[in-house]
Every structure is written in C-alpha cells, then in structure tokens.
C-alpha positions in Angstrom: -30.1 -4.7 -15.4 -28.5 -1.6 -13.5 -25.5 -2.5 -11.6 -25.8 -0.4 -8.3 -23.0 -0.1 -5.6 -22.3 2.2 -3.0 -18.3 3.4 -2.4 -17.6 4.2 1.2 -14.1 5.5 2.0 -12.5 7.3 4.9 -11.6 10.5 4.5 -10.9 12.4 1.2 -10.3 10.0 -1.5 -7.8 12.2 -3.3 -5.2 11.4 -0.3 -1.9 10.6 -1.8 -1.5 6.9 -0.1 -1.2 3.2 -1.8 -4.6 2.3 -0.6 -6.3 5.8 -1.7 -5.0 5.2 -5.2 -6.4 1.3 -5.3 -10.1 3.0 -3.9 -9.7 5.6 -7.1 -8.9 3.3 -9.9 -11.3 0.7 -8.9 -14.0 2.8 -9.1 -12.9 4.1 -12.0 -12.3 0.6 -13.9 -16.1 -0.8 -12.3 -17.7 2.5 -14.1 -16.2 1.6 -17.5 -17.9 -1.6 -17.0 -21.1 -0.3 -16.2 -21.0 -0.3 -12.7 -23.0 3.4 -11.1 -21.3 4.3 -8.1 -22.2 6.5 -5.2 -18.7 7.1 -3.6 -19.3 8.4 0.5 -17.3 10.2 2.9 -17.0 8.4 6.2 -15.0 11.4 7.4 -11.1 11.4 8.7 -9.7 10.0 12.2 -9.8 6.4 11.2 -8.9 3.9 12.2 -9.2 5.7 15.7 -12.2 8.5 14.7 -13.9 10.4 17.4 -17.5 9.9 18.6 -18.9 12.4 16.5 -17.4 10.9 13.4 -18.3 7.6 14.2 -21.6 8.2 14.7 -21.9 10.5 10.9 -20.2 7.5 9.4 -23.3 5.6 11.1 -25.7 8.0 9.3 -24.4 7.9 6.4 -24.3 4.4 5.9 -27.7 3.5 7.3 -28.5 5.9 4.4 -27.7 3.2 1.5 -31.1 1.4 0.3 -31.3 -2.4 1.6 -29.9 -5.1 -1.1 -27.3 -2.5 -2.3 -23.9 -3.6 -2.6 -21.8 -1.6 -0.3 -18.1 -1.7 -0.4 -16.4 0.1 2.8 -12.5 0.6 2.4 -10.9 -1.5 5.5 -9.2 1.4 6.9 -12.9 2.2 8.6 -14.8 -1.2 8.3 -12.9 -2.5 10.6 -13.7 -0.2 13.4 -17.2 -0.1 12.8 -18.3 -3.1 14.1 -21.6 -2.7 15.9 -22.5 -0.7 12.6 -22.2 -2.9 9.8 -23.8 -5.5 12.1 -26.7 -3.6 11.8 -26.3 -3.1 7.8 -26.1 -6.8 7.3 -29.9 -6.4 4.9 -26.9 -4.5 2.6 -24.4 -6.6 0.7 -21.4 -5.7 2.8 -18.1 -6.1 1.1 -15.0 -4.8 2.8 -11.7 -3.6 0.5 -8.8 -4.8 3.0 -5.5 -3.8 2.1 -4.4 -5.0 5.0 -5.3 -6.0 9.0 -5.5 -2.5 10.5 -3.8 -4.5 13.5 -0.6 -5.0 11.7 0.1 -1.1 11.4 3.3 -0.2 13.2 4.0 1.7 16.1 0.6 0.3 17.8 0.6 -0.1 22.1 -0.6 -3.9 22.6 -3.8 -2.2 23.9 -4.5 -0.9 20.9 -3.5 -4.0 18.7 -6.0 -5.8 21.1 -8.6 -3.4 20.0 -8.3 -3.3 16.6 -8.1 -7.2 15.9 -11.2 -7.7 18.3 -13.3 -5.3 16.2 -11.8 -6.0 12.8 -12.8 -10.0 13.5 -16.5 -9.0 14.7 -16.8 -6.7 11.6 -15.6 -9.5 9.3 -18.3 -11.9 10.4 -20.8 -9.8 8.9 -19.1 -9.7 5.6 -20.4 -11.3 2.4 -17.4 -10.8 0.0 -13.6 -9.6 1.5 -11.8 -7.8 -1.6 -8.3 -8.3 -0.1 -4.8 -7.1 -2.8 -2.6 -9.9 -2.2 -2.6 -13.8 -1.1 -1.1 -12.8 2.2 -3.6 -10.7 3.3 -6.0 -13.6 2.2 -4.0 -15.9 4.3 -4.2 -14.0 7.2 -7.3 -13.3 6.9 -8.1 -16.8 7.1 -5.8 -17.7 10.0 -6.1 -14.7 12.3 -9.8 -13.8 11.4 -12.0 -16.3 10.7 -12.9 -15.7 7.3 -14.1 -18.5 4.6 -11.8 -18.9 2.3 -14.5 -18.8 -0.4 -15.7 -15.4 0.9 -12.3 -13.4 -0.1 -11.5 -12.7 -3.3 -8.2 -11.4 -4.2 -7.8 -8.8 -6.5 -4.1 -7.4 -6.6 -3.8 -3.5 -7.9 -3.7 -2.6 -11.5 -0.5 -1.4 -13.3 0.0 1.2 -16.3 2.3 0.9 -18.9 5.4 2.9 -18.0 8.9 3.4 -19.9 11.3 1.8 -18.2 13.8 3.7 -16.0 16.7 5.5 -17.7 18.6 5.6 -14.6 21.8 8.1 -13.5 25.0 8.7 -15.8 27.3 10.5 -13.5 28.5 7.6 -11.8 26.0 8.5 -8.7 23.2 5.6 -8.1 20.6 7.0 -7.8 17.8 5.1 -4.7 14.3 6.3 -4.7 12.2 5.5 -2.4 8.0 6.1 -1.8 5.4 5.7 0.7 3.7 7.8 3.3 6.4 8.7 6.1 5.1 6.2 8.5 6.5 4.3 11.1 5.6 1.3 8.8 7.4 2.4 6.0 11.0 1.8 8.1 12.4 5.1 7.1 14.2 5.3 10.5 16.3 1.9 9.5 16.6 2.9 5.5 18.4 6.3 6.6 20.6 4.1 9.4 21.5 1.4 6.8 22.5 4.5 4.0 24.6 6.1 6.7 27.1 3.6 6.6 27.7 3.6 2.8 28.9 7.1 3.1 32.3 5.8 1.2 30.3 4.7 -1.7 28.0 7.7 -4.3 24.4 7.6 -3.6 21.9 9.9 -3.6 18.0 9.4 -2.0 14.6 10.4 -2.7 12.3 10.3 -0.8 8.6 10.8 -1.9 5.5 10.1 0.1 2.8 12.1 1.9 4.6 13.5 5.5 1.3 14.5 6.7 0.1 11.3 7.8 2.7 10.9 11.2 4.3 14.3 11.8 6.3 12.9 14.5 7.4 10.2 12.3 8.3 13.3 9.8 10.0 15.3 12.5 12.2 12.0 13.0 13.3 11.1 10.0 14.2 14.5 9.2 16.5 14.3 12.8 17.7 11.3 11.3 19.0 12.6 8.3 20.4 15.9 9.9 22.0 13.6 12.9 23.8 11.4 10.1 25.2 14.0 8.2 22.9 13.1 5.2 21.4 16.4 3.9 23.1 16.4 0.7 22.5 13.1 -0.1 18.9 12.8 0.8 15.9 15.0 -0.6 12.7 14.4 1.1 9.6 15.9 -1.3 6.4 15.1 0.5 3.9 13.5 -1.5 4.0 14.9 -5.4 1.6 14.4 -8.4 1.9 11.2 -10.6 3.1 12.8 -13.5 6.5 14.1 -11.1 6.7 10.6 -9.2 6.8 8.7 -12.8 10.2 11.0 -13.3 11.4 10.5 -10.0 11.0 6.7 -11.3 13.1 7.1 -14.7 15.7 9.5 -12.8 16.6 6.2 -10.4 18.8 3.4 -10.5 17.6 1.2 -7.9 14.2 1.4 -5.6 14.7 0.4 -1.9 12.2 0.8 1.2 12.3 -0.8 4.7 8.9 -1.5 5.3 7.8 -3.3 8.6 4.9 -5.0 6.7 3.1 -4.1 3.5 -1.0 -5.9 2.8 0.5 -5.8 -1.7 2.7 -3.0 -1.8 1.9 -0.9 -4.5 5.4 1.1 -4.6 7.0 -2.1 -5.1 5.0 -2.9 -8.3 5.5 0.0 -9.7 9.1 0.0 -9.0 9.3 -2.8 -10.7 7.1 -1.8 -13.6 9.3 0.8 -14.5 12.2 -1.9 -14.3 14.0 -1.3 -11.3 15.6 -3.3 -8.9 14.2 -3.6 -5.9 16.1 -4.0 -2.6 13.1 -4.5 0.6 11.8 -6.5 3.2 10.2 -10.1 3.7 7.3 -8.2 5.3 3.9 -9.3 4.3 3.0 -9.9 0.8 6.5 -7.8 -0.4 7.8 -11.8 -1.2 4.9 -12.3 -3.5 5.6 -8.7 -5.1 9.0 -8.7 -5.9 10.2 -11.4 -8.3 13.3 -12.7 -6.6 15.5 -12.4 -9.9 15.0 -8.6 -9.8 15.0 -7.7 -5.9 16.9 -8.4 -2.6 14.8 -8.7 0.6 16.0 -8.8 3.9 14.2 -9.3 7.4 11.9 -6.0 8.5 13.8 -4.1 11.1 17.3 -5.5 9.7 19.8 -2.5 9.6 22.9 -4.3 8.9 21.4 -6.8 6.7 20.3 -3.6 4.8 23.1 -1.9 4.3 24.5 -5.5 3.5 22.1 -5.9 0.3 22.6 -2.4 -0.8 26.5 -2.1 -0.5 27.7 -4.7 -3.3 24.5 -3.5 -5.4 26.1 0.3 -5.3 29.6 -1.4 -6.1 28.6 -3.7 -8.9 26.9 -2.1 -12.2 26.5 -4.6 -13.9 24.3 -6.9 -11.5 22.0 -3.9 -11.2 21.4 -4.2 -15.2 21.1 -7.8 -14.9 18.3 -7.1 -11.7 16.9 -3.9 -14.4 16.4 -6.7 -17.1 14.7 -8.8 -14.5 12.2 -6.6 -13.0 11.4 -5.2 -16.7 10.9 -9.1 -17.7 8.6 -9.0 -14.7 6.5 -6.0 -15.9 5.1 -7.7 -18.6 3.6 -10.2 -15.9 1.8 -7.3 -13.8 -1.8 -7.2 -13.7 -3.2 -3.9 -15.5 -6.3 -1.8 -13.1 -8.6 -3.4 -15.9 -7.9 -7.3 -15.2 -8.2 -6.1 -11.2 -11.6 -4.6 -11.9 -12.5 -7.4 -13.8 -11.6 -9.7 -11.1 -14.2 -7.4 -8.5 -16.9 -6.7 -10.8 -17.4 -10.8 -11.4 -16.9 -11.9 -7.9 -20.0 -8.7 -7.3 -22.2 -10.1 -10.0 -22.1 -13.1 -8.1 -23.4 -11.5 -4.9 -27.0 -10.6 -6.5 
C-alpha cells in the first residue's frame, strides 16, 4: 500500500528556526520510510496572517483529496479554525511545538485570541504530534485534548564531536535561537553585564529577522552595557558554521521565557556542553540536571548567580561537560522520532 500524506507548513520551510528544522527532518526521515509527501506553502504572517493569506491557505488546503493524511505545522493550525473544521473528511494531524498562546510579548487580547482558536482547531484533530511531555500536558489541561490523541515525538539528534572548548583562559558562552522576545536575550545580556570582572566572551546565533524591534533592542542592550567586545551577534548561519560555534564554546546558556522541547538545548548538550537556562516549559525535561543549571524565566540575578561560580570554577564545568556528554548517548536520533510519527500515522488509516 502507498503511504500518502500531505505537509502543510507556514511560510518557507528553509526558515532558520527550531520548529522549521523539526518540519524538515521529519519529512525527510517519513520519506526514507516510504512515506510520499506533498509539502504546501500556507504562506507567511502567521500566527496573525492577513485576509488574503488566510483565505490562499484555505484554497490550498481544500485542495488535498478526502482520506488524506494531512499534517499542518501548529504555527498556522492553530489559527485556522473555521478551516480545518471544514477539512475534518481529511485526517487532520497538527505538529505542535508549542501553544501559540504561550509566545512572549503577547497583549492579553491577543492571548485571548489565540487560545480560543487554537482550542476550537484542536477539537477537530485526530492525531496531535506534540515534541515534548509538557506540551502534551498542556495540551491536555488547557486545551481539551485526549490524552490518547497526542503522541509525543521529541526531535531527532545527530552524532556530533563533543565540544573542544576555549584554551586562553576566556569561557567561552554561546548562545542560539531566533532573537525573540521569548528567547530572554534582554535578561541574558543584563545577567552578563555584571560579570564584567570575570573573562567571557558571547555568541550569539539565531535568525534576527523574526522581531526587528526585539533585534534593535538587544543590540541597545549590548551597546548600553558596554558589551561590544564581549558579545558577537551573527544572525542566523548555516549548520555546518553553528556546529563550530558549538566546539569553539565552553558553556551554552539562554534565558528563554518558555520553550514547547527546546531544540538548542539538546544540541547543546549533544555536543557536551553544560547548559545554564530556565525552568520554562519542557527546558526541565531537556536538560539532565547533572549537566545544566536552571533558574526561574525572567530571573536576572538568579542568572548571573548560576553563571558566576561556573565562570570561576573549571573544573565543575568539566565535571557538567562529562555529564551532558553522558547524556548524549541518551538523545533520541531524527530516525527513532520519525519512527515514533510514521507508527502512530499507520494507525490513523
């Protein structure tokens, strides 16, 4: 038997985010196992797209034959309520990296809005591909869903050497993810600014297209803190540069508000990092607590806190290094997460 699905993603699927990456390699990893794919673009604006895009996204999807599976990345199902209620003869499986309510920097309004639709769009779901426990947790509590209608399916790792790290007495942070309000940037480059006895250096790598007032401010904050020759900000580079930017650092650290998985945490500590992040989200289930330091979302002091000893002290960052490269051996690889989808699919037809 053919195994038939249809792909629908927002936007260009080559965008250099977390949840981008997960669409790419799943698809990817269901095609090895025989799955044909038709991958569809929605179009860009979401989760807040105009009229006209809504309505080509409608189109589009009324398009795909009855009885096909469709998957439709969260970042769009979840606004398209009154149209996947009408494509409920499809098999409609939403990817949901996380609540599109749970984005930071939202009005109440508009976190009103997007939990209303996200919950009506849900109820027309047969399957919820969710990357984390968490997300199926709130899913469950805060949405309605089954339990027995998510499946969890937590992103993939390569195999990566493990960092190198610095030799010049300089630790080295790196840090990755879009340049989002979510990502905290604003309280990483506040908590650094008051280590300035101690040598660091920053990278920063992530897409700054995404928020460019959110760019324009952390760049302010870096200039207003004196921090431009400690911190290099690169935009979003390709993954052959990021894996160096990886085996160049001593230490990973990001501030994010909330996180659906995580995927820069992972891979952090696939290259056997220590991590030093948030209790945000699913970050708690990511980061083994041998190899990473977590503090509360939004906690400036209790940031610069975790990181201060961590600069002071080599030898607990090796024994945090042997941790997290312990903890790689434990990742799931993209192959076991494809796995995971193509069985819970097979068991939709």
């Amino acid at each position: 038997m053919v195994r038939r699905l249809t792909f629908a993603v927002p936007g260009d699927l080559a965008t250099p985010t977390g949840g981008y990456a997960y669409d790419r390699r799943l698809i990817a990893e269901l095609e090895r196992l025989g799955w044909h794919i038709e991958v569809i673009d929605l179009g860009d604006g979401f989760p807040w797209p105009t009229d006209a895009t809504r309505m080509n996204a409608w189109v589009k999807l009324s398009d795909v034959p009855p009885g096909r599976i469709l998957i439709i990345d969260g970042l769009a199902y979840g606004v398209l309520p009154e149209a996947v209620l009408q494509l409920r003869d499809r098999i409609l499986v939403p990817l949901v990296h996380h609540p599109l309510a749970l984005e930071s920097g939202l009005s109440p309004q508009q976190v009103s809005i997007l939990q209303s639709c996200e919950r009506a769009a849900l109820m027309a779901a047969r399957l919820c591909v969710v990357t984390s426990e968490a997300t199926a947790r709130t899913l469950v509590a805060d949405y309605a869903v089954p339990a027995e209608r998510i499946v969890v399916a937590r992103p993939g790792n390569d195999p990566v050497q493990p960092a190198r790290g610095s030799s010049d007495g300089i630790v080295r942070f790196i840090s990755v993810g879009a340049v989002v309000p979510r990502k905290g940037f604003d309280i990483l480059i506040a908590a650094l600014a008051a280590l300035n006895d101690l040598p660091w250096r920053l990278t920063i790598a992530g897409d700054r297209t995404r928020d460019t007032q959110c760019a324009e401010r952390l760049d302010a904050d870096i200039a207003r803190h004196g921090l431009a020759d400690r911190v290099t900000v690169t935009g979003a580079v390709a993954t052959d540069r990021l894996h160096e930017l990886y085996a160049e650092a001593d230490l990973f650290v990001l501030a994010s508000r909330f996180e659906g998985y995580g995927m820069a945490y992972s891979e952090a500590i696939a290259h056997g990092l220590p991590v030093v992040g948030t209790t945000a989200g699913a970050i708690p289930d990511t980061v083994p607590a041998e190899a990473g330091v977590l503090v509360r979302p939004d906690d400036m002091e209790g940031l610069t806190r975790a990181l201060r000893p961590l600069l002071a002290d080599q030898a607990e960052r090796q024994r945090m290094a042997a941790a997290a490269r312990a903890a790689a051996a434990q990742l799931p690889t993209w192959q076991d997460t494809a796995a995971i989808v193509s069985r819970a699919l097979e068991g939709l037809t």
